[in-house]
N, C-alpha and C positions, 0 to 999 in steps of 0.2 A: 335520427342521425343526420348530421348536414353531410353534403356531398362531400364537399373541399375537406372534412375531418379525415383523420388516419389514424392509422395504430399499427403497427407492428413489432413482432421480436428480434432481435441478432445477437446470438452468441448471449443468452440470457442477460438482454436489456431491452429494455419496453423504451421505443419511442413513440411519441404521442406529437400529433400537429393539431392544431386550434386556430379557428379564427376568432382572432380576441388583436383586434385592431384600434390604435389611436386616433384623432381627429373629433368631431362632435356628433352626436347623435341626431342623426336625421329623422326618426322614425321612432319612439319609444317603444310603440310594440314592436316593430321588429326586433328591435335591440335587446328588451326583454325576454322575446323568445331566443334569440341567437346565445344569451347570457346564461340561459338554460338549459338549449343543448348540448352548449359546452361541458357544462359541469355537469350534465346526464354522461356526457360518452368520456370524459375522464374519472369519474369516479366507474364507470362501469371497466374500463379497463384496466384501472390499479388494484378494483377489485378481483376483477377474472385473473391474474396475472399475478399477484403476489405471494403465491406461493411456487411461481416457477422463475423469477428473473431475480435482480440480484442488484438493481439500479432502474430506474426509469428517466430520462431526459423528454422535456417538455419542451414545445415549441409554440411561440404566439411574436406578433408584434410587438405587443405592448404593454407595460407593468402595469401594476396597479392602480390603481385610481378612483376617484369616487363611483363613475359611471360602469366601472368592470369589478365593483366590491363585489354582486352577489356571482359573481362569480367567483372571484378568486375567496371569499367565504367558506362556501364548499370546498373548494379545491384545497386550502388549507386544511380543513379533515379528512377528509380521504387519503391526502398526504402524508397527515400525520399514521393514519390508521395501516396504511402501506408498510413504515416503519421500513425502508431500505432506503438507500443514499437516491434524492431526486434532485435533477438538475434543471431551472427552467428559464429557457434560452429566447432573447428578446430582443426589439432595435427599439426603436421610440425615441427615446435619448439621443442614439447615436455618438456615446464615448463611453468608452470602457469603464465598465464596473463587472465587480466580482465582489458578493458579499453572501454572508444567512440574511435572511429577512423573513419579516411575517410572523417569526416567533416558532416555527416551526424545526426542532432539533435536523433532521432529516433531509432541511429543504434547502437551496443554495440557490443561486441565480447570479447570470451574467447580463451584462446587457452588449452586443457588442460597435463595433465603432463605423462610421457610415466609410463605405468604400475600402481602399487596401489601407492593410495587407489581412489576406485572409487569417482567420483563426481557426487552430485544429483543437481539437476539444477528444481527449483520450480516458473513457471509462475505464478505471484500472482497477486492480484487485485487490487493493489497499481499502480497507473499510475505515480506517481516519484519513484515509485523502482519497475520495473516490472518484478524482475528478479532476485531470492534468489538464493544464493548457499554455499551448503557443502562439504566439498573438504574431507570429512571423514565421511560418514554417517552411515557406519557399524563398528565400532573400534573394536578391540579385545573383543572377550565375547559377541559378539551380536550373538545370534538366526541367522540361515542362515535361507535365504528368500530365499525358491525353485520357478522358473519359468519353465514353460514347455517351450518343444523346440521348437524352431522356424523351420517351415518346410514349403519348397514349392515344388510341384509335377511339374513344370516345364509350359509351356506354352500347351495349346490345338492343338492337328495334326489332319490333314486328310493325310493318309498312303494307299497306294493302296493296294487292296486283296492280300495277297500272299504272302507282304515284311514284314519285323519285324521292332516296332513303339520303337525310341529307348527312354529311361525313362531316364530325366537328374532330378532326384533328388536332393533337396538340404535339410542340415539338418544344425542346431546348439543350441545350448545348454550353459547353463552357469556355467556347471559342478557340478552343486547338483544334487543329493546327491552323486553322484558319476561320471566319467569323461564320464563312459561306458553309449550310447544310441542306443539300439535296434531299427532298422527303420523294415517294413515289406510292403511289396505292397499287395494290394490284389483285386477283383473286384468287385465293388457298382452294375455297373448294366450291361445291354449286348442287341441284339436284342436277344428274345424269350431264348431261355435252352442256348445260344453257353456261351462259354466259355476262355477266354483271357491264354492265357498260357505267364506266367512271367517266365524266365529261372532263376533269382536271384532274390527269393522278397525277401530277407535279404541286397540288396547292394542299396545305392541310386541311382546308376546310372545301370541301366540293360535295358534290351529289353524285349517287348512283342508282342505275334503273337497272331492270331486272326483267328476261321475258318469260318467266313463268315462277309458279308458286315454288314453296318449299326453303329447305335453310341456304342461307350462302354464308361464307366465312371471307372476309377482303380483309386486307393486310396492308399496313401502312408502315412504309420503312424508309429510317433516317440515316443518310450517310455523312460525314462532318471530310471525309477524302482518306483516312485512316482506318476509323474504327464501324460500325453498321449497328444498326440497334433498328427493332420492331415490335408491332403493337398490333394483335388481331383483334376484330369484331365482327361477334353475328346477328347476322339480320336474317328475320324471315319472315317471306314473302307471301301474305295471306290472300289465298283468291277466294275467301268463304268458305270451304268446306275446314271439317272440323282439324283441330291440330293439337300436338300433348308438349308441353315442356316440364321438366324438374326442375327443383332448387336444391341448392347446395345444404348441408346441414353439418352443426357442429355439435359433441358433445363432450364433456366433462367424462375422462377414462373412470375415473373411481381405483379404488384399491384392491377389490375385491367382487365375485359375481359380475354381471354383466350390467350393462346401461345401456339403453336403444339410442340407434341416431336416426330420426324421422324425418322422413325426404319428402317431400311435397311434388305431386306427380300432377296436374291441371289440365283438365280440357277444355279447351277454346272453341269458339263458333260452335258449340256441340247441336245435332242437329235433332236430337231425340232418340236415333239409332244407337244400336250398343256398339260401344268401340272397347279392341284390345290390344295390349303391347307385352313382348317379352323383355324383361331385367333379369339381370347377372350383374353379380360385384368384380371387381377387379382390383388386384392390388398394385399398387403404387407403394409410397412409405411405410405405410401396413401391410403388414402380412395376413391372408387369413388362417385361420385356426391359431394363431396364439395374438393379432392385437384384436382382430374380427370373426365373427362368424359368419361365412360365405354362405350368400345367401342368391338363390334363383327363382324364376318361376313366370309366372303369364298373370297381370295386371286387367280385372273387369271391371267397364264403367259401364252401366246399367245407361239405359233411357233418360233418366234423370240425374245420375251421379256425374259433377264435371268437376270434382278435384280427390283424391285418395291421397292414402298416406303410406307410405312405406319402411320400415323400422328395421335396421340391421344392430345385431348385438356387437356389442362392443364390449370385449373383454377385459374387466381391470385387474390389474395390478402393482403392485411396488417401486418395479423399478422405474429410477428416472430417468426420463426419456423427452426426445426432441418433439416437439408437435408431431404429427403422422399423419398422412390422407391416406385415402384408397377412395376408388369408384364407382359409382351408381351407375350402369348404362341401358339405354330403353333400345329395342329392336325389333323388328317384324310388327310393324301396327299394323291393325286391321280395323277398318272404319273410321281410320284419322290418318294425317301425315304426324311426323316427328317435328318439332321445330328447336328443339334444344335435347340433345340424344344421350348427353354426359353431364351429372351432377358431383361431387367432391366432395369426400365426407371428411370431416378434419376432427383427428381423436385428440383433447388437450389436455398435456399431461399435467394433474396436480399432485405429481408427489413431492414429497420433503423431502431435501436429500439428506442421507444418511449419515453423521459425523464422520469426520477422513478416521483412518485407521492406517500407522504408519506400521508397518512389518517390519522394513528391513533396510538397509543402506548402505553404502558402498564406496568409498573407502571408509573407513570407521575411524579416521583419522586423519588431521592435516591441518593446515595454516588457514586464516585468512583467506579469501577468494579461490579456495579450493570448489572443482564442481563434485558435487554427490548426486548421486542416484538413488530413487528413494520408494519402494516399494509400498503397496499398500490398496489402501481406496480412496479415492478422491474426489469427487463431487462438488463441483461448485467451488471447490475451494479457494478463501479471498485472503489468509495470509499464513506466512510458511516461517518459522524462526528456528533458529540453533542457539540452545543455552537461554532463552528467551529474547536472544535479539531479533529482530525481523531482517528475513533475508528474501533476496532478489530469487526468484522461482518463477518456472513452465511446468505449467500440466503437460504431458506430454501423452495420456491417455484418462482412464478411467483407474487407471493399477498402477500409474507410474508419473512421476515428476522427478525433475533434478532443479537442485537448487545453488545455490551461492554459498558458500562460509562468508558475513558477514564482519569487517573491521571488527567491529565491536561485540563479537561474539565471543562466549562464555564455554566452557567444557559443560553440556549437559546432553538432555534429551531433545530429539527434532520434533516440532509441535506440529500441525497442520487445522486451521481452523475456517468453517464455512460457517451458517448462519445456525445450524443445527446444533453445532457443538465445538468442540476442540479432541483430537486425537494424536497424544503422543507414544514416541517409542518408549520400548521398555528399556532399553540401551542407550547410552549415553555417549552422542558425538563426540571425539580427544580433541579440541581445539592444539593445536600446537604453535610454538614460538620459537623462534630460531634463538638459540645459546651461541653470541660470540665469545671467543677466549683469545684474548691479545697477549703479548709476551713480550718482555721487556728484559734483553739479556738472554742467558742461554738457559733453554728448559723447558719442560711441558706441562702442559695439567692432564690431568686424570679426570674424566667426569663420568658421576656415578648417578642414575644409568647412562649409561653410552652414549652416544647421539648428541646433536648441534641442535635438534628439533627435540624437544623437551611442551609434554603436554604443561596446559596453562594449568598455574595451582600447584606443580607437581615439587618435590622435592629435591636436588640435587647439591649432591656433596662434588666439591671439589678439592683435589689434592694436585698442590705442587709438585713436580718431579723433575728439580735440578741436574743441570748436566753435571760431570764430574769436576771439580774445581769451584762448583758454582754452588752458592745458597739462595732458597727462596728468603726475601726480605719482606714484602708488603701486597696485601690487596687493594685493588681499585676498580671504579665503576659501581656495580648493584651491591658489592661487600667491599669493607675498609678491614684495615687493620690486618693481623697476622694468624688468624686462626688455620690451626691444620687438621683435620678438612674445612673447609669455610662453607657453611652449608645457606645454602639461596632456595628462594622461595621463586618460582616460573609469574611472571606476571606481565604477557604483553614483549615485544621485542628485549631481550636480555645482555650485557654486556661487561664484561669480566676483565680486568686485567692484571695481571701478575707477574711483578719486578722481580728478576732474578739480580744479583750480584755476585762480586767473585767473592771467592771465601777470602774473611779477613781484612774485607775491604772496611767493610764495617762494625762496628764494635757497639752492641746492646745496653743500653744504662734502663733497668727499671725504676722509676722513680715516684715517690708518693710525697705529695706537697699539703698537710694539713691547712686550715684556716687559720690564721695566729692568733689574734687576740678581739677585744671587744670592738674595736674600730676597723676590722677585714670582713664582715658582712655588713647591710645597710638595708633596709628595706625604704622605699619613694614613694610618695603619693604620687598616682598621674598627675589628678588634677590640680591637686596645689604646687607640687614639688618639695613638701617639706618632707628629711629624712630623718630616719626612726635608727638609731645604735643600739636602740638597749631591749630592744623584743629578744622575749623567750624563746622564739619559733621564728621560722620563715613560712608566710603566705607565699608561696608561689605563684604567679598569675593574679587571682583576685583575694582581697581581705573582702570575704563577706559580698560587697558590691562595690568595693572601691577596687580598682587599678593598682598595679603596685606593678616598678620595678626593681628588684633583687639584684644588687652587686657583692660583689663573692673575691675576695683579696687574698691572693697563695703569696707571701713574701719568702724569699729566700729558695727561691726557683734555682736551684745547681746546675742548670742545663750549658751548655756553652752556646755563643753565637752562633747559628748553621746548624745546628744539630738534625739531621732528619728527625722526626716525631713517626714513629711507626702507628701509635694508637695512644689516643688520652679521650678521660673521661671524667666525670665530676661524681661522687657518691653519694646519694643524700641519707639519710634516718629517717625513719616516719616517726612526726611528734604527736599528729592525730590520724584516725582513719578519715579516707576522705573518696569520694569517687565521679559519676558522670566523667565526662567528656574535659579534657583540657588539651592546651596546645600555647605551647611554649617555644620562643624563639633565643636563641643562646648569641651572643656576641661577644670579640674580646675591645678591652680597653686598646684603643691603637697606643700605646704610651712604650717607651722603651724601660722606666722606673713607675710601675704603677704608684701614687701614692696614697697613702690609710684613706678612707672615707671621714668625712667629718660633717656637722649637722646643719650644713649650709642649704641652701634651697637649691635643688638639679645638682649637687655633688653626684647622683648617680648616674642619671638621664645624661647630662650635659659634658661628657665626657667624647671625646673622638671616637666611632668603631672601627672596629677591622673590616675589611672587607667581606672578610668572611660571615657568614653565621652559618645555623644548625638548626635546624627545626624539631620538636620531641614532643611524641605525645604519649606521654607516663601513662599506661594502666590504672585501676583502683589499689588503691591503697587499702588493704583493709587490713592488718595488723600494726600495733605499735610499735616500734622499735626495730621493725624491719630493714636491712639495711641490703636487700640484695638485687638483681637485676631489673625489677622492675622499679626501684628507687636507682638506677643510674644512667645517666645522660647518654645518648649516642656516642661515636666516635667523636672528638673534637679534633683530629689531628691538622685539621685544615686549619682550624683556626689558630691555635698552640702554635703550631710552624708560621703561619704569618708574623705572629710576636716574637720569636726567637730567632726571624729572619732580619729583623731589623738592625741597621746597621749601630745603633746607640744600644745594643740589647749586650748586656753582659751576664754571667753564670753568677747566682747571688740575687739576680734581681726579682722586682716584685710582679704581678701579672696578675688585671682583675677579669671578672666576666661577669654578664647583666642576662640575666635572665626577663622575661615578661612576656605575657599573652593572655588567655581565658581559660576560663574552670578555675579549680583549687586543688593544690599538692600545698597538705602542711610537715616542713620538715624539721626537724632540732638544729637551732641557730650554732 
């Protein structure tokens, strides 16, 4: 393991630092080894760690390149073998990029840009974007954000009586509030009164002398005028006689039964004499009797024994859980000094978390960016939806999160999904949508069920309810025409309007206009323009694979000039079965006298439109001869009333419409 390497967790994400640096190779073996224990201690930590974190972010100088292939070789499979969203963060370059590379699904990489403006880089919970970033997150006029300095007191010595323990301090700082940071040594602890003499506690790097044996502990602390930060290290002070230190030990909790963690207890300068020491555990993160078993007793090293080993049970289990320490500590030696008194045993947790399990939720109905509250089990959880859309959510424990109602969300079940699985409710969130109803003249509607907030999908009838004197005339908005009740489908914000008039104001003509004769339908080639009179049938939409536009001639239209159109509609017959997917767009002739079709080239295409059109997309067709709802066109009355708006339009006159689009409806000419 190189020193300058790192690793650690936060809030289940593994970052990892490497020195994997640009410029040339001075030294091939070195570089070779360097290129080596990079990829020993990154594949050893994606291995230890990937069944506990949820994302890993890398750090190096430098990208790829011939002279860093074998390492980034390996790194590539481990990577891939990880199998969670890995980020790997780099300068070299010195101008922004964000891409995949390497071939690796899993793997991403930035490179970022030399100097400002800094970049914030934010591991999120989205498993297809697991990985935000601001290339500007403080701009001009932001509030500075003071951090305390970052300070290390350097690694723990053993220094013989006599010599001076030399102090490699390290200090930095982000330069708030000001550049200047006061560092200062000073001494935590010592054997009994003695006293550490610092020749420079004002420099990070000085020496300290000691006037007698045993542990000392100095402290090196950094002030920036604001914030303070500190960094201890122990030394200790060997006069020859013999002395015990521990090391730290980690192990793997497991599931089930116990796993030992073995602590390594050494004796130094040993002088042949039997030495002994008392150990007791102590809890910290662990607790003993359910993460450890607490363990004590009195430690013998024989004449010749100068290192033992020491094994505390470590209890497994299921649940998932945060890494854990607790304590190893040595007291009362006998035929030695102490020189390191407390070792740190770190229990790590591999379990899998368990798929979320949603219970229960709260309100169990609403709009759009309603917050809910959402019961259940949660682990790890990386994304949260309503009706299958994803929605904005906080864990807010281990049994609870609340979430967003998402725009684009659906009436269904709330899902919650971590890497283990997906868990949804057995109940189904009521997305709602606000029902406007506008009123034109005197009068109400009736809407059945009750309510202005109507779930999405749902059904609702509405009924006019004229004041006295007054008649309902027409619907508008999400339903045309005149039907009573006028029954609406909920889809997404809704809105209704309904023209009242006085009684008598207006006066009803139902009217039905047949086709006339051989030359009042037409079927068009798109691409040629040549038209066809004398077809059996109307192709609708496509013949076969050709294009065709359909014109459609009503002569002897009895309507007057102005007439309101309440509702009009076209009726077809089915001449063949037909089905798939079609979609047909309806236009009228702008003409005030439509006249006959005739077999000239774009007679039907090459006509003026209305402003208006209508869009329709017929159902299958699957019986012959059919002539009913699903054979007949939307409301036209937009269109209809533009033509009998016009000021050359008289009662008598003729009025064509062009159909065209995709699919096939064939209907009897």
């Amino acid at each position: 393991v190189r020193p300058e390497n790192f690793a650690f967790v936060r809030d289940r994400v593994l970052f990892i630092g490497l020195n994997i640096v640009g410029g040339s190779v001075h030294d091939p073996v070195e570089w070779a080894l360097r290129m080596q224990q990079n990829a020993d201690w990154v594949e050893q930590q994606l291995a230890q760690t990937a069944g506990q974190v949820r994302a890993a972010v890398v750090f190096g100088q430098a990208e790829r390149s011939g002279s860093r292939n074998s390492f980034f070789d390996r790194f590539d499979v481990a990577a891939a073998d990880f199998a969670r969203p890995i980020l790997y963060v780099h300068g070299d370059g010195h101008a922004w990029i964000y891409d995949a590379v390497w071939g690796v699904p899993n793997l991403s990489r930035i490179q970022i840009e030399q100097g400002d403006p800094p970049l914030e880089v934010t591991v999120t919970l989205d498993p297809q974007n697991p990985f935000a970033f601001s290339r500007d997150p403080w701009p001009a006029g932001t509030s500075v954000l003071n951090r305390p300095p970052c300070v290390d007191a350097g690694p723990d010595q053993v220094v013989p009586l006599g010599q001076a323990a030399p102090l490699q301090g390290f200090v930095t700082d982000d330069g708030d509030p000001t550049p200047f940071v006061a560092v200062d040594w000073s001494q935590v602890s010592g054997p009994g009164q003695a006293q550490a003499l610092i020749s420079d506690p004002g420099s990070e790097a000085t020496t300290a002398s000691f006037p007698e044996e045993g542990p000392y502990v100095l402290r090196l602390l950094a002030d920036d005028g604001e914030l303070a930060a500190s960094d201890d290290v122990a030394i200790f002070v060997d006069s020859g006689r013999p002395y015990l230190s521990i090391a730290d030990a980690s192990v793997v909790e497991g599931d089930t039964g116990t796993t030992l963690a073995s602590f390594t207890i050494d004796l130094r300068s040993a002088s042949g004499a039997p030495v002994s020491v008392d150990y007791a555990t102590l809890d910290d993160t662990a607790i003993g009797g359910s993460d450890y078993q607490a363990t004590s007793g009195v430690l013998d090293f024989s004449g010749t024994t100068v290192s033992r080993t020491l094994s505390v049970p470590v209890i497994g289990d299921e649940d998932l859980e945060d890494f854990e320490t607790f304590l190893l500590v040595l007291d009362n030696p006998s035929g030695a000094v102490i020189a390191d008194a407390t070792a740190t045993g770190r229990i790590l947790d591999d379990d899998i978390p368990r798929a979320p399990v949603v219970s229960s939720f709260l309100p169990a109905r609403g709009p759009p960016g309603t917050l809910v509250s959402v019961t259940g089990e949660f682990h790890d959880v990386q994304a949260v939806s309503v009706g299958g859309a994803p929605a904005l959510f906080t864990v807010l424990s281990a049994s609870a999160l609340e979430l967003v109602v998402p725009p684009d969300a659906q009436s269904g079940p709330i899902s919650a999904t971590n890497v283990t699985g997906t868990g949804q409710s057995l109940a189904a969130f009521a997305v709602e949508f606000p029902l406007s109803v506008a009123v034109t003249g005197q009068g109400s509607v009736g809407i059945d069920p009750p309510g202005l907030m109507q779930v999405d999908g749902a059904t609702v009838s509405l009924t006019p309810l004229p004041a006295p004197g007054w008649e309902f005339l027409v619907w508008g908005g999400a339903t045309e025409g005149s039907a009573i009740p006028a029954v609406i489908a909920m889809a997404g914000d809704t809105h209704v309007t309904a023209l009242f008039v006085e009684q008598g104001s207006v006066i009803r003509i139902p009217w039905s206009v047949p086709i006339g004769s051989g030359n009042d339908d037409a079927e068009e080639n798109v691409a040629s323009g040549s038209v066809d009179l004398t077809s059996g049938d109307l192709e609708l939409g496509l013949d076969v694979d050709r294009a065709q536009t359909i014109g459609l001639r009503f002569p002897g239209v009895g309507i007057p000039q102005g007439t309101p159109i309440l509702s009009a509609s076209v009726q077809f017959t089915v001449d063949e079965v037909s089905s798939g997917p079609a979609a047909l767009t309806l236009r009228g002739e702008a003409a005030d006298d439509a006249a006959p079709f005739s077999a000239t080239r774009g007679d039907v295409s090459g006509r003026p439109t209305t402003a208006a059109s209508v869009n329709w997309n017929p159902p299958a067709w699957s019986s012959n001869k059919d002539a009913g709802v699903a054979q007949r066109t939307p409301d036209l009355a937009e269109l209809i009333q533009e033509i009998v708006d016009r000021p050359g339009w008289v009662s008598g006159n003729a009025l064509v419409l062009t159909l065209a689009g995709s699919g096939t409806r064939t209907a009897e000419s």
